[in-house]
N, C-alpha and C positions, 0 to 999 in steps of 0.2 A: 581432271576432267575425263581422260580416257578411262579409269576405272571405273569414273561412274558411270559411264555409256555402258562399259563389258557387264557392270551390275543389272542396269536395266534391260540390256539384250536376254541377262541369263534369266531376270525376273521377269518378260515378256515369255520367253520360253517355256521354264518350268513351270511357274505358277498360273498365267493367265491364261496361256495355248489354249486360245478358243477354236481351234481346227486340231488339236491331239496329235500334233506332229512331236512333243518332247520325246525323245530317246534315239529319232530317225536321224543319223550322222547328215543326210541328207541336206536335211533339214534345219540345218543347226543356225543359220540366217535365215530363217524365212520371217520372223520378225524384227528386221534389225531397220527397217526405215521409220518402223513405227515407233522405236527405241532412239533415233537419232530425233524425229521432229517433239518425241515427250521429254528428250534432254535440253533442247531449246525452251520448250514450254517451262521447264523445273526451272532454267537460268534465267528465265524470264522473270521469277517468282509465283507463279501458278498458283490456283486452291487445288485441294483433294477432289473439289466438285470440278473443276474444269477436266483435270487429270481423268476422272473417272466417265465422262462425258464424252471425251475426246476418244479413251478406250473404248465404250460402247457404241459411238459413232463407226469404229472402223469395224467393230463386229456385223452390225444393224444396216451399216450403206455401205460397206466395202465388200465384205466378207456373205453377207446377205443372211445370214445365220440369226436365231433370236438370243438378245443378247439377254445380262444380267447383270444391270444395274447396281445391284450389292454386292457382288464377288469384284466387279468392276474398284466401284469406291476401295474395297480392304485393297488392289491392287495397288490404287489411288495413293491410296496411304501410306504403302510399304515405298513406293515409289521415290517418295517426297523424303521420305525418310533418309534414303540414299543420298 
């Protein structure tokens, strides 16, 4: 279960980084809570649609940024995958 968390925090980071913080050591948690409540979600049993919904929600009402539904989903997907 721990790897798959460090999997999701690094697949929240590199690929989704809807604010472009990947490479800033700083920065290297800045989405790890959104990475613990979508590893709940995954143990849950989740779809790709709620997955990809739930990342667009935190881009759209959290983050305030416009989001992107289809980068979102292929997230979705690789997620579940893990």
């Amino acid at each position: 279960m721990i790897g798959e968390l460090e999997e999701l925090k690094g697949l929240l980071l590199n690929d989704w980084d809807p604010i472009g913080v990947a490479g800033i050591p700083e920065a290297v948690d800045e989405y790890d809570s959104y990475a613990l409540h979508l590893h709940g979600m995954l143990a849950a049993g989740t779809t790709v649609e709620a997955v990809a919904e739930y990342l667009n929600w935190v881009v759209t009402a959290r983050m305030e940024l416009t989001g992107n539904l289809a980068h979102d989903r292929e997230i979705a997907k690789r997620a579940i995958a893990i």
